[in-house]
py3Dmol code that shows the C-alpha trace and the ligand (Angstrom):
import py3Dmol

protein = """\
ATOM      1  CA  UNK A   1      11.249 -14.449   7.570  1.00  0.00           C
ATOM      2  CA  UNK A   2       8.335 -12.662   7.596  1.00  0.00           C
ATOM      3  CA  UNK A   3       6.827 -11.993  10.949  1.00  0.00           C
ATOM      4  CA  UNK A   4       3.801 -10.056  10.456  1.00  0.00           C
ATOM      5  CA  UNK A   5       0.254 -10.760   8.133  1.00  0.00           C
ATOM      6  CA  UNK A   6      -3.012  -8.923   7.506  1.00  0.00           C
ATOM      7  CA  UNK A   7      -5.416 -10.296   9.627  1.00  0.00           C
ATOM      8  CA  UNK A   8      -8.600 -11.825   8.351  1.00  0.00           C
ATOM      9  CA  UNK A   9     -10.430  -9.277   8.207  1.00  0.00           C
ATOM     10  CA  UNK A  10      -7.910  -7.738   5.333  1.00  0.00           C
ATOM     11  CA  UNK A  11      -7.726 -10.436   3.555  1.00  0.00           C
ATOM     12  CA  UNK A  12     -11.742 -11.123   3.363  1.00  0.00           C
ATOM     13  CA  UNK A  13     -12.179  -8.083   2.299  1.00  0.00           C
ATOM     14  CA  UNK A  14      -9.436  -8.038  -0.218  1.00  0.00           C
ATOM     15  CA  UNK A  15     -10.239 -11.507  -1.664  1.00  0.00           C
ATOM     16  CA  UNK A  16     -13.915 -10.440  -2.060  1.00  0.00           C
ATOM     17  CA  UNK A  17     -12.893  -6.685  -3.740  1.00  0.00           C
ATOM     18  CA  UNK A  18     -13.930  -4.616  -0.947  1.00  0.00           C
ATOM     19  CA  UNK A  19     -11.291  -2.967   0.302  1.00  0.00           C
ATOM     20  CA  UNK A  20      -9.934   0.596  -0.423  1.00  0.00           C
ATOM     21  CA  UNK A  21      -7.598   0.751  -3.813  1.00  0.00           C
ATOM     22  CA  UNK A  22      -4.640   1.620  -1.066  1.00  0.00           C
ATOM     23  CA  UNK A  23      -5.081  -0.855   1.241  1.00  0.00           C
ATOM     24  CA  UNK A  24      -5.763  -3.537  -1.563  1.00  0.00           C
ATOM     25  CA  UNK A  25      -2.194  -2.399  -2.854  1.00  0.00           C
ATOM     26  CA  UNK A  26      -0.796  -3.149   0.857  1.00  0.00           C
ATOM     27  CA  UNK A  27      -2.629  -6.771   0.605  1.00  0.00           C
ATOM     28  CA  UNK A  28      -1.472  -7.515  -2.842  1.00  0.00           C
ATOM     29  CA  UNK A  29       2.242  -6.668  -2.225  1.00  0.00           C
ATOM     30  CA  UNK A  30       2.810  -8.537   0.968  1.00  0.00           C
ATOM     31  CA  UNK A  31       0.632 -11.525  -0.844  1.00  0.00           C
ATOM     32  CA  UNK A  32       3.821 -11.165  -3.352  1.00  0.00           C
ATOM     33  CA  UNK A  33       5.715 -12.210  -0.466  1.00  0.00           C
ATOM     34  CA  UNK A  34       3.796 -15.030   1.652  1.00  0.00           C
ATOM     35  CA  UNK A  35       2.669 -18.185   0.489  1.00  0.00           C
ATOM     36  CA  UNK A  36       0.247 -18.311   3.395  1.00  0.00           C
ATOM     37  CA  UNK A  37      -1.595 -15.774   2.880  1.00  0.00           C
ATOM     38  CA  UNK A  38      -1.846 -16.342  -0.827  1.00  0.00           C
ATOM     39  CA  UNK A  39      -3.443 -19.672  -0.067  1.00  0.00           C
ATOM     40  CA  UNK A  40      -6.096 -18.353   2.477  1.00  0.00           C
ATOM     41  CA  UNK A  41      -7.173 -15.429  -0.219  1.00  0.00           C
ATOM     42  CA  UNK A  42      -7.396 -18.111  -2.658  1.00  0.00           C
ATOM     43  CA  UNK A  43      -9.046 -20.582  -0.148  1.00  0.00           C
ATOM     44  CA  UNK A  44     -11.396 -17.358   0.381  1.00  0.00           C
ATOM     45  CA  UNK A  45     -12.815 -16.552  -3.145  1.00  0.00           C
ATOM     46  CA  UNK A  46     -13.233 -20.454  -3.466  1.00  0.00           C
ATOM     47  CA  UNK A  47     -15.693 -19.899  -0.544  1.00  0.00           C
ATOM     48  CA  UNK A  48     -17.367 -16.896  -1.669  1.00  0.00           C
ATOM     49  CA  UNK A  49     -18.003 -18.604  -5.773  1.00  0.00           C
ATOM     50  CA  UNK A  50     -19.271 -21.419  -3.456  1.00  0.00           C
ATOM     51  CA  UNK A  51     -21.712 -19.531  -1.925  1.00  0.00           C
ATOM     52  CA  UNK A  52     -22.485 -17.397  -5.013  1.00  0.00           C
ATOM     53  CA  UNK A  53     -23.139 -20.561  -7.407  1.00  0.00           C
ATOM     54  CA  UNK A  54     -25.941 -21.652  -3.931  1.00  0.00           C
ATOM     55  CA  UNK A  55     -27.968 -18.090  -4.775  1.00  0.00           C
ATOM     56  CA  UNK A  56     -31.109 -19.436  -6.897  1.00  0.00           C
ATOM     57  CA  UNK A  57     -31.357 -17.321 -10.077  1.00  0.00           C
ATOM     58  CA  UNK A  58     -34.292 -14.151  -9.549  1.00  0.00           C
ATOM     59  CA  UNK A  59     -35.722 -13.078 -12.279  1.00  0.00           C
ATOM     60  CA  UNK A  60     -34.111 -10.001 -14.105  1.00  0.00           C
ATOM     61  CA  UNK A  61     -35.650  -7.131 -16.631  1.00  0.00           C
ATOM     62  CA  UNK A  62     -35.537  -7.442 -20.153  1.00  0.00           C
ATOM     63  CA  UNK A  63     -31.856  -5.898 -20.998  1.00  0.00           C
ATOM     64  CA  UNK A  64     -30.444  -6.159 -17.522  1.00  0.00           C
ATOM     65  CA  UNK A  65     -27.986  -8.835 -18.925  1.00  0.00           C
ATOM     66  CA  UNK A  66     -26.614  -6.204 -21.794  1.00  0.00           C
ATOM     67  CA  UNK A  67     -26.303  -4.054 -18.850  1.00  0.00           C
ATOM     68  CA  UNK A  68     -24.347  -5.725 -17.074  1.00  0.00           C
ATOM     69  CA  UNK A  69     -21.846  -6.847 -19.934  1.00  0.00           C
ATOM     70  CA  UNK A  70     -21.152  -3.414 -20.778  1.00  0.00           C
ATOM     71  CA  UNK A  71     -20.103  -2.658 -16.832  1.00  0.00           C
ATOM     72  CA  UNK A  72     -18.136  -5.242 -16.957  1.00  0.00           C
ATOM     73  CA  UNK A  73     -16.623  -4.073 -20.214  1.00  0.00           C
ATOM     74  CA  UNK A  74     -15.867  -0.536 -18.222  1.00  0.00           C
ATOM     75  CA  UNK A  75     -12.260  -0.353 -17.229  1.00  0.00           C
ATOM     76  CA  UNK A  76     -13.211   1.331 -13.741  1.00  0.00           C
ATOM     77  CA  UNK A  77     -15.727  -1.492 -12.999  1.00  0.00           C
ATOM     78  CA  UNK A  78     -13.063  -4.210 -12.776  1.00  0.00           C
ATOM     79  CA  UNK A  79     -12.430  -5.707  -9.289  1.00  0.00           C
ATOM     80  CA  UNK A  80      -9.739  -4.004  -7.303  1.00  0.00           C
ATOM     81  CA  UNK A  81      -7.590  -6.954  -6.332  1.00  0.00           C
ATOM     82  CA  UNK A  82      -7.710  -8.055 -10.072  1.00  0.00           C
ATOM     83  CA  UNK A  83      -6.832  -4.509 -11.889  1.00  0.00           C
ATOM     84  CA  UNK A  84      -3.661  -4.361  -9.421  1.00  0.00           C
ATOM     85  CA  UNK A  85      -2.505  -7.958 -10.923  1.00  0.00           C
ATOM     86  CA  UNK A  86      -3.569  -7.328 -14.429  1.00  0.00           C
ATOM     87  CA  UNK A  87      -0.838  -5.617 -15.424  1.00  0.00           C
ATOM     88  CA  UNK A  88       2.836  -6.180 -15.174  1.00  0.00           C
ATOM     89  CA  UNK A  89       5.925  -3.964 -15.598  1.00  0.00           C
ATOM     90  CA  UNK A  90       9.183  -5.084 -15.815  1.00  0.00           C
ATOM     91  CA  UNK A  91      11.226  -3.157 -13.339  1.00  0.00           C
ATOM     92  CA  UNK A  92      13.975  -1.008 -15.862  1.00  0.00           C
ATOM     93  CA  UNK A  93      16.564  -1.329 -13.042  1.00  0.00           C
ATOM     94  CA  UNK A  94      17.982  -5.070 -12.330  1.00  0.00           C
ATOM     95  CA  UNK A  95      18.328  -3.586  -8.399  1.00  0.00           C
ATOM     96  CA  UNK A  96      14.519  -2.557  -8.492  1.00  0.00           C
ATOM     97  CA  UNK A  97      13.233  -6.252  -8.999  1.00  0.00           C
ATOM     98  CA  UNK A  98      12.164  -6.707  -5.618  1.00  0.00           C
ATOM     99  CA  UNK A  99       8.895  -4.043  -6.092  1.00  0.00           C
ATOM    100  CA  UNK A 100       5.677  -5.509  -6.241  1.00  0.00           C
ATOM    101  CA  UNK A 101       3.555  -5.043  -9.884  1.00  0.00           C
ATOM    102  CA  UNK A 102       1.705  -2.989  -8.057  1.00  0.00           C
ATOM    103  CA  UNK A 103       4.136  -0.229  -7.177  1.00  0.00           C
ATOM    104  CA  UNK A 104       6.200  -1.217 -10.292  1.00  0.00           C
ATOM    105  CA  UNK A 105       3.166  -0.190 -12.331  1.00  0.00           C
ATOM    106  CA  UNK A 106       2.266   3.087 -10.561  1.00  0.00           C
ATOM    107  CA  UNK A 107       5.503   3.924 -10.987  1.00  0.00           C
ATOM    108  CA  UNK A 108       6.480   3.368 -14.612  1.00  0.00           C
ATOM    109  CA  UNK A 109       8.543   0.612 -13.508  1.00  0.00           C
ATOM    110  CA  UNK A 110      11.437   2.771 -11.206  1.00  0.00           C
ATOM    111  CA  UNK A 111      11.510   4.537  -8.537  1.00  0.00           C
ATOM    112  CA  UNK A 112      13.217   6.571  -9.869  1.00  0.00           C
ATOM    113  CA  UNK A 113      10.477   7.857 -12.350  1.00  0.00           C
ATOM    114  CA  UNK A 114       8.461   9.212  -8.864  1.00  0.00           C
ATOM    115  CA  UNK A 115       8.518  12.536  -7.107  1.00  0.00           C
ATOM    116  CA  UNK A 116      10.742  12.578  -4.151  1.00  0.00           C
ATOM    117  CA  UNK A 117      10.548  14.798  -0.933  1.00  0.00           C
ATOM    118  CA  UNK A 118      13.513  15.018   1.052  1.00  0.00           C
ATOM    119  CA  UNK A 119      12.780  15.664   4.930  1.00  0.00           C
ATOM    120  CA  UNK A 120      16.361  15.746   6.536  1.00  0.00           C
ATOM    121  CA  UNK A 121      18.810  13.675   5.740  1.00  0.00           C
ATOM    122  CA  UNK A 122      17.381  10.196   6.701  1.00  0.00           C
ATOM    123  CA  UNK A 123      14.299   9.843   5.066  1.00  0.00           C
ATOM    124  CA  UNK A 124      12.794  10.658   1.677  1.00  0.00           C
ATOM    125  CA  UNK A 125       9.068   9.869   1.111  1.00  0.00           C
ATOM    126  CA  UNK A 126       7.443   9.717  -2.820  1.00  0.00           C
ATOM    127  CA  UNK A 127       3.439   9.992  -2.985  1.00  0.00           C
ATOM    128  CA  UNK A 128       2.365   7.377  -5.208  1.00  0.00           C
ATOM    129  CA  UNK A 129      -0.267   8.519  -7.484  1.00  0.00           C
ATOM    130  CA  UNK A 130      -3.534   6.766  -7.472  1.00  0.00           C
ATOM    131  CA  UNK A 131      -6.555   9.000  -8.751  1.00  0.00           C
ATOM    132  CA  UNK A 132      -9.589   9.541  -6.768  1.00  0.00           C
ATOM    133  CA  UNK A 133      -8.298   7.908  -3.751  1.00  0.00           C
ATOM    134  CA  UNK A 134      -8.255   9.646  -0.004  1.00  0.00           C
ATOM    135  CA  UNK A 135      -5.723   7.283   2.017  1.00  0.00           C
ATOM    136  CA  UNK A 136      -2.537   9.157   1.828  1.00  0.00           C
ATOM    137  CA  UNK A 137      -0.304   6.238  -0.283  1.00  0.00           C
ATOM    138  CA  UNK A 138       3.415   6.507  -0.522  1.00  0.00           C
ATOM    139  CA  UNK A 139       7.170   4.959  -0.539  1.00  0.00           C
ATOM    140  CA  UNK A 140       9.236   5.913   2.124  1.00  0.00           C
ATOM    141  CA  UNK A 141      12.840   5.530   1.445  1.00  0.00           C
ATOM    142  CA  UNK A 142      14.637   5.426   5.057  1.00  0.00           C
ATOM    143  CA  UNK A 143      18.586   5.748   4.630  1.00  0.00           C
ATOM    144  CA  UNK A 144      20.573   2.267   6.003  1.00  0.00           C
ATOM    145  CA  UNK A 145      20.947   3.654  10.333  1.00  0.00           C
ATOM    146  CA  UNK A 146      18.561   6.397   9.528  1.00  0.00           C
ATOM    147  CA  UNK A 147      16.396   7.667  11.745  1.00  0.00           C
ATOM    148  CA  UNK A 148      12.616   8.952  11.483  1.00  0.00           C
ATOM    149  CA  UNK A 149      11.060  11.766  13.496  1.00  0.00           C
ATOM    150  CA  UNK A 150       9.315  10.320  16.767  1.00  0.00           C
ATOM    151  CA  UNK A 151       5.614  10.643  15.358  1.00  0.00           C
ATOM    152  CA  UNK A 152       1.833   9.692  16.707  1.00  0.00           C
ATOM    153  CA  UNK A 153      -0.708   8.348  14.581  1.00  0.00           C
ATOM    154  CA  UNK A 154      -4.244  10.063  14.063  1.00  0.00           C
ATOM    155  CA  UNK A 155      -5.964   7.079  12.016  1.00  0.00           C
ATOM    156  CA  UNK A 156      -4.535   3.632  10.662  1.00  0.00           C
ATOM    157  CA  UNK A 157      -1.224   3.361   9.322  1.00  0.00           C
ATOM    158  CA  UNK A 158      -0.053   0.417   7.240  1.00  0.00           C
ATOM    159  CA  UNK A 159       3.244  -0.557   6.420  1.00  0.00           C
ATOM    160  CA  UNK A 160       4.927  -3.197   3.830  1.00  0.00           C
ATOM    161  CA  UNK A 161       8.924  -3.331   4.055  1.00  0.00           C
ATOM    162  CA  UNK A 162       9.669  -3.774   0.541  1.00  0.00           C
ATOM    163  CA  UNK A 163      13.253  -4.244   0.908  1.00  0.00           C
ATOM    164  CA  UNK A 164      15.684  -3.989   4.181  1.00  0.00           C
ATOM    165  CA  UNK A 165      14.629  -3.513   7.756  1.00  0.00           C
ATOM    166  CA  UNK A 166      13.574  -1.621  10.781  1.00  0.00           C
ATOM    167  CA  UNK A 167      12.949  -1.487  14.152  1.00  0.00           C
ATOM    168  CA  UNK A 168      10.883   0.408  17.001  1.00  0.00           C
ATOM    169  CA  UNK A 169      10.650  -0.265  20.349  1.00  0.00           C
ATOM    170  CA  UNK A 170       7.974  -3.615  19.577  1.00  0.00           C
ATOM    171  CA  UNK A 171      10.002  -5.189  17.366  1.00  0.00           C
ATOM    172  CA  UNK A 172      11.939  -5.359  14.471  1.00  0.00           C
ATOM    173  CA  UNK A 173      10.456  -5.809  10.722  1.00  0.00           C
ATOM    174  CA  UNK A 174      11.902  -7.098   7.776  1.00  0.00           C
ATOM    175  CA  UNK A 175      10.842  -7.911   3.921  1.00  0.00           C
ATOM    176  CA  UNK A 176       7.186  -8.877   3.515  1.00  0.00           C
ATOM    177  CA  UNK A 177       5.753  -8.054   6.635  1.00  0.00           C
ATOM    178  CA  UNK A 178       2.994  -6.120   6.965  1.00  0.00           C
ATOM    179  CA  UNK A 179       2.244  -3.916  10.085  1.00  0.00           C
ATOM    180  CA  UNK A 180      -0.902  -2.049  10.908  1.00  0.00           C
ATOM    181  CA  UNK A 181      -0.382   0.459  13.875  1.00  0.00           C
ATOM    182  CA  UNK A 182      -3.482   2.475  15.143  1.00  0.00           C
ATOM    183  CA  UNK A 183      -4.552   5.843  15.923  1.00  0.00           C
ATOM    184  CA  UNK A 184      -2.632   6.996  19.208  1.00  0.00           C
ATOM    185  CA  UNK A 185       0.253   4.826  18.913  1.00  0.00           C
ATOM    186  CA  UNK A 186       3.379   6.536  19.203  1.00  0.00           C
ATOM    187  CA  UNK A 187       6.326   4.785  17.223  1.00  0.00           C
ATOM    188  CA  UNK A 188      10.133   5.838  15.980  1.00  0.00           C
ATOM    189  CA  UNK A 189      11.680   3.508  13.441  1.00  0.00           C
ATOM    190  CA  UNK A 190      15.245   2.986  12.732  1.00  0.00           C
ATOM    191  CA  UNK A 191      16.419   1.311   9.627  1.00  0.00           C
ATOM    192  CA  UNK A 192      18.871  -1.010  10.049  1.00  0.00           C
ATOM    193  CA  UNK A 193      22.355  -0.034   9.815  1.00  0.00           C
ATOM    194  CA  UNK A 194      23.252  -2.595   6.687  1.00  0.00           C
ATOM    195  CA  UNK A 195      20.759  -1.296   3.866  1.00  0.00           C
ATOM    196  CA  UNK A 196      18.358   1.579   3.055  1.00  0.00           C
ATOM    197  CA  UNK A 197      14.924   0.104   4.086  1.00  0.00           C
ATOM    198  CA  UNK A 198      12.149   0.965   1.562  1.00  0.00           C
ATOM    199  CA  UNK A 199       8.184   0.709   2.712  1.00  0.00           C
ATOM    200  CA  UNK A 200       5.019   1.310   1.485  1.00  0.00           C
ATOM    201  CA  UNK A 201       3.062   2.625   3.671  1.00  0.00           C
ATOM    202  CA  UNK A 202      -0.854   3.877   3.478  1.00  0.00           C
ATOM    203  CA  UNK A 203      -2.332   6.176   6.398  1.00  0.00           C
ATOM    204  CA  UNK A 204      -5.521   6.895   7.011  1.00  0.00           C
ATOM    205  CA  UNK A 205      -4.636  10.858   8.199  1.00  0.00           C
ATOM    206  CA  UNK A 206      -1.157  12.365   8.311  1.00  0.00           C
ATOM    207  CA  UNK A 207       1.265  11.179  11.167  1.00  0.00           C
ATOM    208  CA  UNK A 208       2.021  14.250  14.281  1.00  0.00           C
ATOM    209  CA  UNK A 209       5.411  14.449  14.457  1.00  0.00           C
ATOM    210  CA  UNK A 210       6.006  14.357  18.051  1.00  0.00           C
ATOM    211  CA  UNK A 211       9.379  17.241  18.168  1.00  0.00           C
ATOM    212  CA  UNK A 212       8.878  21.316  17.786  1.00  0.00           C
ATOM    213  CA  UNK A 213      11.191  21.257  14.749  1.00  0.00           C
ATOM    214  CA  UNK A 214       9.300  18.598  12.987  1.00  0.00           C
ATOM    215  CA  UNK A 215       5.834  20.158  14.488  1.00  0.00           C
ATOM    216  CA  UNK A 216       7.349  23.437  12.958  1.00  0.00           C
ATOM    217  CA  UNK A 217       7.870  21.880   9.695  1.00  0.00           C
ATOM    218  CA  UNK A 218       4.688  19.796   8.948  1.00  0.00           C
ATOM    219  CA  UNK A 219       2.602  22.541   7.257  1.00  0.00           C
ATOM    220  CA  UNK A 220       5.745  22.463   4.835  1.00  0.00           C
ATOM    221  CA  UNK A 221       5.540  18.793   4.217  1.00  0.00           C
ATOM    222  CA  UNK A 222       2.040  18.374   3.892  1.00  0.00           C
ATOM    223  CA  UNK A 223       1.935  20.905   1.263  1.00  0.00           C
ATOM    224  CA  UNK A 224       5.083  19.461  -0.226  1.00  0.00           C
ATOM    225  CA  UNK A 225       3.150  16.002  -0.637  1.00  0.00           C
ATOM    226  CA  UNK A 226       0.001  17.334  -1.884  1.00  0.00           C
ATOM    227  CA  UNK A 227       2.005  19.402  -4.499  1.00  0.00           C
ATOM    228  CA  UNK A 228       3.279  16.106  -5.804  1.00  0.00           C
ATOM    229  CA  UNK A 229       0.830  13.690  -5.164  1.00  0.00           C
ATOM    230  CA  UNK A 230      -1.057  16.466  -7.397  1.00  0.00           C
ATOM    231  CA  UNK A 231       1.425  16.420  -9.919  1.00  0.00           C
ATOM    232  CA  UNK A 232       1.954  12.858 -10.453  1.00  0.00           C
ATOM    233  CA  UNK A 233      -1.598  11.925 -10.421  1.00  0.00           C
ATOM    234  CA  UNK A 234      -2.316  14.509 -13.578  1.00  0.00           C
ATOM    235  CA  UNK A 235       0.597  13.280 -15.469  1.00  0.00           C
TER     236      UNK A 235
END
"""
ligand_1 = """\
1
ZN
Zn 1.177 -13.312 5.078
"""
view = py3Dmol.view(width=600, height=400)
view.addModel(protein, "pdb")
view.setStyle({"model": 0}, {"cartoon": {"style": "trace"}})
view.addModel(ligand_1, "xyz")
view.setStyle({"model": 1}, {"stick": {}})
view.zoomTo()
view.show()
């Protein structure tokens, strides 16, 4: 059951098109998963073509409506939330079919097709590549009992469990929910010991790992990241 939903300020901003392309990804998988909040982002853009159809026309220059139509026609110029459901990919492995499109599309419809970093034996992470964007987007693949590094947060961290569960010391999360945590929080989740937990997860700035190994290791992973967040987004 899922436990945890963006609050309405995400989903405002996501029904009307204004949120980041990472964060919109966030909204639109755990909307994959809740009929709730489905309803309320549809219930929202019924509100906001309300209130758009009440704006009296203005009058416009002579070839503003040509300009318009060939935004619109621009493939960069469509609205975030709809670009990330325009397309779907069938997932190529039957065990994969719990990805959202989203991820499914960014990743050539596998996992497997993305560019894994290992970080001890628990956890493997895979930047996801979407051009031109600054939130730091990835999966995080967290081995069934694993274990992450104790870390703090420096900006906003989002989280979707995709598939399986974990815990920290406020709760436990399963499939669907989506969990914000905020610069300064300290957190250290443990997948649960029956299945490897896979997230999505979107961060505002990198995490601090909070032991010396891990503190001794972060210029490594950063640049191990970038290297193929780099890759994946030029291929
Ligand atoms: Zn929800």
């Amino acid at each position: 059951m899922i436990s945890y939903h963006p609050d309405s300020r995400f989903l405002t901003d996501f029904a009307s098109a204004n949120l980041p392309m990472a964060q919109a990804m966030c909204v639109s998988a755990h909307l994959e998963f809740c009929g709730k909040c489905r309803a309320h982002v549809q219930q929202l853009k019924e509100v906001g073509g309300h209130l758009l159809s009440q704006i009296p026309p203005v009058a416009v220059e002579a070839g503003s409506f040509e300009q318009l139509m060939s935004k619109i026609s621009e493939p960069q110029s469509a609205p975030v939330a709809s670009s990330l459901e325009a397309r779907t990919i069938a997932p190529k492995s039957a065990k994969e079919t719990y990805l959202p499109r989203s991820v499914r599309r960014l990743s050539n419809g596998s996992l497997q097709n993305l560019g894994w970093a290992q970080f001890g034996k628990a956890l493997r992470i895979a930047p996801l590549p979407i051009a031109g964007e600054t939130l730091e987007t990835s999966i995080y693949d967290i081995k069934a009992g694993g274990q992450m590094p104790e870390h703090e947060h420096r900006g906003e961290e989002i989280t979707v469990l995709l598939k399986g569960s974990f815990s920290d010391a406020d709760g436990t999360y399963s499939r669907g929910d989506f969990v914000v945590r905020n610069a300064g929080e300290t957190h250290q989740p443990t997948a649960t010991q029956d299945t490897d937990c896979i997230c999505l997860v979107c961060l505002e700035r990198p995490v601090r790992p909070r032991g010396w190994l891990y503190r001794l290791l972060e210029p490594y992973m950063q640049y191990r990241l970038h290297s193929l967040k780099r890759a994946a987004t030029a291929s």
